[in-house]
N, C-alpha and C positions, 0 to 999 in steps of 0.2 A: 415628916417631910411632905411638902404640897408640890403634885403635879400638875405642870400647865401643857397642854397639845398646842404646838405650833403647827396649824393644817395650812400650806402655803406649794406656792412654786416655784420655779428655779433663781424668782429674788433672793428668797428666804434658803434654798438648797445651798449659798452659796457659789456661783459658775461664775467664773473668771471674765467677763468682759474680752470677747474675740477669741476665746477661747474653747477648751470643754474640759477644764482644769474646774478644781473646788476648791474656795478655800479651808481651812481646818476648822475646826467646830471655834475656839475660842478667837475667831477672825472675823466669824458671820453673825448675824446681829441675833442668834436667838441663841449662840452659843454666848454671845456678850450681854445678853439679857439674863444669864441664868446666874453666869461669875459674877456683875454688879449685884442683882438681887442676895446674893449669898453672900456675900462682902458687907450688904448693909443688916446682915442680921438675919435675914430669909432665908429659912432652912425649903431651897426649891430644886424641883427636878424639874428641866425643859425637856420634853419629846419633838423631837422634831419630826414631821409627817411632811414632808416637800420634794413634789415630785416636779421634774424637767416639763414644761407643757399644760399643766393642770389646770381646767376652766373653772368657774362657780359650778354651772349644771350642764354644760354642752360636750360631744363627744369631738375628739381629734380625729376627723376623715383618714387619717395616713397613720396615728398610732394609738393603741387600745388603753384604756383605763385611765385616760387624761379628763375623764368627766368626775367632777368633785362628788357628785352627791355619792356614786357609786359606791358602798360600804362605809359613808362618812358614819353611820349609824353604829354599824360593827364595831370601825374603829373606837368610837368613845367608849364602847360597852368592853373592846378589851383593855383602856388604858385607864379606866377609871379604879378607886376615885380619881375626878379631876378637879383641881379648882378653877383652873379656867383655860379655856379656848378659845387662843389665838389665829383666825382668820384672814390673812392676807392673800388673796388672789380679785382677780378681774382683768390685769394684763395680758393674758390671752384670750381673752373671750372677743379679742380684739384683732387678731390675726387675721390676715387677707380673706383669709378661706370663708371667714364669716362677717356677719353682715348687722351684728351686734352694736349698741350705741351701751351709754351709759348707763341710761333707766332698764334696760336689759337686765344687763350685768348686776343692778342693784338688785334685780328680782332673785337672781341668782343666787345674791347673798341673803337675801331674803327665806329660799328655800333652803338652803342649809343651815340657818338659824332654827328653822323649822325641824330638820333631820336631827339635831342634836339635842333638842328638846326634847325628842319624841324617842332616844333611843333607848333600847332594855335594856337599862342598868339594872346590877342587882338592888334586890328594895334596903332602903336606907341609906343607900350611897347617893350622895346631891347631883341634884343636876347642876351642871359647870356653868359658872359665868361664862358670858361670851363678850369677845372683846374684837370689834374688826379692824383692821387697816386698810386704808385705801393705800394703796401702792404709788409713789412718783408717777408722775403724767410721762408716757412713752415723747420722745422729741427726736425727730430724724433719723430715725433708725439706721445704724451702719451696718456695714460687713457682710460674714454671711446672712445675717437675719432678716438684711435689708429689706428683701421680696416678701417675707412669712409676717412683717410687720409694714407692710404697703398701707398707708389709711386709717393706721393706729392711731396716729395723730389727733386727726378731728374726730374717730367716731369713739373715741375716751374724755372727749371735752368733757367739763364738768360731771368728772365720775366720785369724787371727793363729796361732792354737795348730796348725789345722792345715795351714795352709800350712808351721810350722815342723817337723811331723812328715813332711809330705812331704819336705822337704829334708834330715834327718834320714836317711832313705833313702835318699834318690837322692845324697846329701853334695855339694849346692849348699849357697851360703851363703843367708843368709838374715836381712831386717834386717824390722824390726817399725818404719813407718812412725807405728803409733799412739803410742808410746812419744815419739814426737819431736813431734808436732803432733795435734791433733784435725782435723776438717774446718769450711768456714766455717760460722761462726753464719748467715751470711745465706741457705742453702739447703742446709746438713745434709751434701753431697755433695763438693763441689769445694772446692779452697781457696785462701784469698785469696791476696795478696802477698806479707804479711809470712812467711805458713805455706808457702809455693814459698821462702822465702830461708833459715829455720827449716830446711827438710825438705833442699834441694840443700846446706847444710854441713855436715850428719848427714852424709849419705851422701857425700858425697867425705871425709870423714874415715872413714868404715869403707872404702869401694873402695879408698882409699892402702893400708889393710891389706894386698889381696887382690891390689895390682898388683906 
């Protein structure tokens, strides 16, 4: 059986849109990525690693361990083997509080392509493919979130483009979440049901590619 690490944030966690509710693993798209994958033959285990808040490399001023690189190293070294590692964050590195754009953000994913390269797996076990998502474009933010995503808007412009010139470089693959789903109407950020079922049979239709 091949493992893949979904290291993402509260997209990928599954959180209810207005809510602080989850959906259930076979609702969210990395639980929908694992039942497809399986269904077409793929004997696969998904881990999901998806915390509420979590930036590429920046610290959350108000709560602790929302900076991605922070033991992204550990964590391969303890879930390995892996076959590959799934990357979806940059949605917060976009919060009021900070003052981040795009090419930031891609640096971001930049250095945690770098952390997982670099981590102490036992010898003989592969280093994992890496595979990033760019996340749907934040658009108006509602609700409570409103204030915590003030400015989202314009300074995640064309986060897509360079997330995929990073990968380009470093020759990870690389799938554009926008392309498949927007984010929900009901708070600009997170996405509903239907866009977790939408988004998880993309993406196990591109990972079948890569496995």
């Amino acid at each position: 059986m091949r493992q893949i690490l979904v290291y993402s944030d509260s997209l990928s966690w599954g959180i209810i849109p207005l809510t602080r509710q989850r959906l259930p693993f076979d609702h969210r798209w990395p639980g929908v990525l694992e039942i497809n994958l399986n269904l077409n033959g793929d004997k696969v285990r998904v881990i999901e690693d998806c915390l509420n808040g979590r930036r590429t490399v920046w610290d959350d001023p108000f709560k602790s361990g929302r900076n991605g690189l922070e033991g992204l190293a550990q964590r391969i070294e303890i879930n390995s083997p892996l076959e590959l590692v799934i990357i979806m964050l940059g949605t917060n590195d976009f919060q009021s509080m900070h003052h981040y754009n795009a090419w930031h953000a891609s640096q971001g994913i930049a250095t945690l392509v770098s952390a997982i390269r670099r981590a102490p797996i036992e010898p003989g076990m592969p280093v994992p493919k890496i595979l990033i998502v760019a996340p749907p474009a934040v658009k108006d933010p509602k609700g409570l979130i409103a204030m915590k995503f003030e400015g989202a808007e314009s300074k995640s412009h064309g986060l897509a483009n360079a997330f995929q010139r990073v990968c380009e470089e470093l020759e990870c693959y690389f799938f554009d979440a926008g392309k498949v789903t927007s984010t929900s109407k009901k708070d600009g950020v997170h996405l509903d049901l239907d866009q977790h079922l939408l988004l998880g049979k993309a993406i196990s239709e591109f990972v079948a590619t890569i496995l």
